[in-house]
Phi, psi and omega in degrees: 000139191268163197285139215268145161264171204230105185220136150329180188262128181284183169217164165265119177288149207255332177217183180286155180308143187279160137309152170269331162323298212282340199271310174293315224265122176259191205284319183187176207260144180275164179264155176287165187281155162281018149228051197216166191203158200271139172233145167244145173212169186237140162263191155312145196052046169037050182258120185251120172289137187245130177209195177225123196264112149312146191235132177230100152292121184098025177272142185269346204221127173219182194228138173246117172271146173219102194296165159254170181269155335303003195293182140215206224274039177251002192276342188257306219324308201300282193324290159004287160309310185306300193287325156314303158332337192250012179088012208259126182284129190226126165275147185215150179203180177243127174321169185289162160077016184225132201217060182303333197063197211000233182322321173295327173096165167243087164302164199243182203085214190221132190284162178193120171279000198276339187240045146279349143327308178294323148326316227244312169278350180280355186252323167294317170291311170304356170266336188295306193292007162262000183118005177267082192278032185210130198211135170240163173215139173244168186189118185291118130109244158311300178336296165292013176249319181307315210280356188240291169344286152340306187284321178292321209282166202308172148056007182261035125074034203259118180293221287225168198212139169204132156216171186245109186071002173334130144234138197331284192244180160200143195017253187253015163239135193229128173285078181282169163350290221280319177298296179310359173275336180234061187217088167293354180303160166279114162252144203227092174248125201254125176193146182289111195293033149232017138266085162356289199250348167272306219268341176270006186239352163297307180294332173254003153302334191284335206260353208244330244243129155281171145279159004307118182215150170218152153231136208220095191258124169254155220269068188209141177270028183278165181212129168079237172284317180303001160285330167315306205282324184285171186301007177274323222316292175309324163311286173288358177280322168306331167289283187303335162306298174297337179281339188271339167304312179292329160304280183240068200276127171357302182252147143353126155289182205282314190323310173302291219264353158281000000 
């Protein structure tokens, strides 16, 4: 028996899926918070990642942002800020080959989409090495494909997975069958039924997926953090609040701190 799903009221979509290109590009890059500060971690191959720590004092629990294309990681910054508020110490960082400069930071490299898994775990041990031994990661577009890559491999301990707009694949990275099955994490998928093809690859990623699992198609053509920005926007920042409460909850349960 399949696991009951928790979804919005669907609508039929009325146009085609945006581009993705056209759908990331906002109006100007948000500024970082004044209570966040620039950080370097190195990936594979001595690739140095530029990113920004939300700082939550006295936090046990953080969060990894993962941008989509073309944006970077200042497309989190606004979320970002939210989620340090709410207690959560949260990193936002720019994938290798993405060099926005000044606030947005400069990563080194080449861009390569086959390793943005590997992005996406050099940013979870590094947030774990400030002191959070408990991590969830969301992630827009590539970004949620990386972040459920990541989450299958052995031993990386990441509680929740949310993503926005994920697609099954983008170039030579792919969440297949075989990956999503073995990504014990809570996963959460989110995407607007008039981006098509994000919302047909959410559900079947949701069908393919072990549990803890959700899939949640909302009545929005946004794509990636621009669903954040859009009439979903509030709607869908309470979804990723509850699944990381449920998940990944601000304190420890008792059990953990005992």
């Amino acid at each position: 028996m399949r696991a009951p799903r928790f979804r919005l009221l669907r609508f039929v979509a009325a146009i085609a899926a945006p581009s993705l290109l056209l759908s990331a590009c906002g109006p100007s890059a948000p500024s970082a918070s004044p209570g966040s500060r620039p950080v370097t971690f190195t990936a594979p191959g001595g690739v140095e990642l530029e990113g920004r720590l939300f700082e939550a004092e006295g936090a046990s629990a953080g969060v990894v942002l993962a941008h989509m294309q073309p944006a970077d990681q200042s497309s989190w910054f606004e979320e970002a800020a939210t989620l340090a508020d709410d207690g959560y110490r949260t990193l936002t960082f720019n994938f290798r080959g993405y060099c926005p400069g000044g606030e947005a930071g400069c990563s080194s490299g080449e861009t390569d989409v086959a390793l943005l898994w590997r992005d996406v775990l050099s940013a979870v041990r590094f947030l774990r090495s400030t002191g959070v031994p408990r991590v969830a990661v969301i992630g827009a577009s590539m970004g949620g494909t990386a972040a459920l890559v990541a989450a299958s491999r052995p031993g990386t301990r990441i509680g929740a997975v949310a993503t926005l707009s994920a697609p099954i694949a983008i170039g030579a990275l792919t969440a297949s069958p075989e990956t999503l099955a073995a990504a014990p994490s809570a996963k959460l998928f989110v995407a607007g039924n008039g981006d098509v093809s994000a919302a047909d690859d959410a559900e079947r990623m949701y069908d393919l997926s072990v549990p803890p699992k959700r899939v949640e198609i909302v009545p929005s053509d946004d794509h990636g953090t621009d669903i954040l920005e859009g009439n979903q926007g509030p709607n869908v920042r309470r979804l990723l609040s509850v699944w990381l409460a449920q998940f990944v909850p601000v304190q420890a349960p008792a059990q953990e701190d005992a």
